[in-house]
Phi, psi and omega in degrees: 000127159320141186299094182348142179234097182269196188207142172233142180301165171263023158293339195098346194270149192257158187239174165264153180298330186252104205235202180213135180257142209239003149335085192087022181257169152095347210281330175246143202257016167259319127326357167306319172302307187289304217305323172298354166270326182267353196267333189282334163292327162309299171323306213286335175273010161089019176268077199253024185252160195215132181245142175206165161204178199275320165325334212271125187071006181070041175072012137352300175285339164266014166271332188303276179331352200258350196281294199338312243214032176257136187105325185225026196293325195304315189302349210245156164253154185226123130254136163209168198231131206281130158311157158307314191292327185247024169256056186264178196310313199298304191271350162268332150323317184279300193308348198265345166282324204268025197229322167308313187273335173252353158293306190088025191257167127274345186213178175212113179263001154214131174227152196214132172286121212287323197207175157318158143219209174277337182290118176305171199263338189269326161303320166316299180297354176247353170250345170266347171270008158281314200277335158309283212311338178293332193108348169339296211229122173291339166164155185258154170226198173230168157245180141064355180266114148295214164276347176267325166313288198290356162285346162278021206261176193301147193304143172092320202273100192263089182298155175298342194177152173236106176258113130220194201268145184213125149228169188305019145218040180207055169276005176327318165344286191328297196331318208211331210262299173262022165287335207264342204244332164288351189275293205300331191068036149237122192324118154274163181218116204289132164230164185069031190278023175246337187104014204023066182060006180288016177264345198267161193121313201295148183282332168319301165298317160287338168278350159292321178282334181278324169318295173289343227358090160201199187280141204282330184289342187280298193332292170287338157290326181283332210279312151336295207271358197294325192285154152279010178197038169239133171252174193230131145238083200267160183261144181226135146245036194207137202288306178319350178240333144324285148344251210309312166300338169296310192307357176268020158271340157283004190259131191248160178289115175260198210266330168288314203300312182290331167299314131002318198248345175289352177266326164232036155218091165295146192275172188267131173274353157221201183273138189230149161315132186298150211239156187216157185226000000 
């Protein structure tokens, strides 16, 4: 088995680079088995950080995850993430139980506010640093802020990770978001780093992969994981895609290849708005 590849927190705690996400997992009950499979397939190939929120099926996926993962919750980093609409002081407390109660958990070791809304950031944050200190949630992040969200968050207040989406065609990130996030020593964590399969087709990506023989998505996936302080969580529902996204830790990327893909998914030369899906 490949050799784990982690991400450290600015808490200290390290992850695997490579997790796995549930997005559109849960919503149907003739998939099911397999989405438990693959996801419990997952575990067993050390991709053990497993991202949900409560948004996902209207918490469907966190229940898929909370069965995936009975029995064996020690082995897991758990994330999930509170609505805007309900993260106000009160309501971010109630969402992170009733998200507690269908994970089948006592804790959430990240819990992230999925996006901006109207509830100032600084009241969200003071309700998630209560839910640390009860135990609820082992330490808080954020999604979806950009550099200006995140220069409002409260003096002092350092999230574990800002997850959003990047991949070779949302490379926007780069530009501002991770210099800003790199002075802090905090991680991002890549969702969609596939594109929910829309990379496939590009001739780029495909003359690389042949170059390597191996698949244009492990390509853009390695290309995802080449950082050192970006985790990728792509979603698999088929134990065969699970497989085939682990195996893109084995791919290292050379300085033609990354010239390649940069020529034709150019990195951004100016600020461009955080892209959101």
């Amino acid at each position: 088995m490949t050799a784990a590849k982690t991400v450290t927190f600015p808490s200290g705690a390290s992850v695997p680079a490579l997790g796995q996400g549930t997005w559109r997992m849960g919503d149907d009950p003739s998939r099911r088995a397999e989405e438990l499979a693959s996801l419990r397939r997952g575990l067993d190939l050390g991709m053990t950080l497993i991202d949900t929120a409560e948004m996902y099926g209207s918490g469907a996926s966190e229940e898929l995850v909370g069965e995936a993962i009975r029995g064996r919750r020690d082995e897991v980093f758990l994330v999930s993430k509170v609505l805007p609409s309900n993260a106000d002081a009160r309501g971010t407390v109630d969402a992170c139980h009733a998200s507690l109660r269908r994970l089948g958990t006592d804790r959430i070791d990240l819990y992230l506010l999925h996006w901006r809304g109207g509830v100032p950031l600084a009241e969200t944050v003071e309700a998630l640093e209560g839910l640390v200190s009860d135990g609820s949630i082992g330490a808080w992040g954020v999604s979806n802020l950009d550099v200006d969200d995140l220069s409002e968050l409260p003096e002092g207040a350092l999230p574990e990770t800002d997850q959003v989406l990047y991949n070779l065609t949302r490379r926007g990130p780069e530009y501002d978001l991770f210099p800003w996030s790199r002075e802090r020593s905090m991680p991002l964590m890549a969702y969609s780093p596939l594109e929910q399969g829309r990379l496939l087709g590009q001739r780029a990506l495909e003359s690389v992969a042949s170059a390597h023989g191996c698949s244009p998505l492990q390509v853009a996936l390695a290309w995802v994981l080449r950082h050192d302080d970006v985790i990728a969580i792509p979603k698999a529902s088929t134990t065969a895609h699970v497989e085939e996204n682990h195996a893109a830790l084995d791919l290292s990327l050379t300085e033609a290849d990354l010239e390649a893909l940069d020529a034709a998914f150019p990195a951004p030369v100016r600020k461009e708005p955080l892209e959101i899906l």
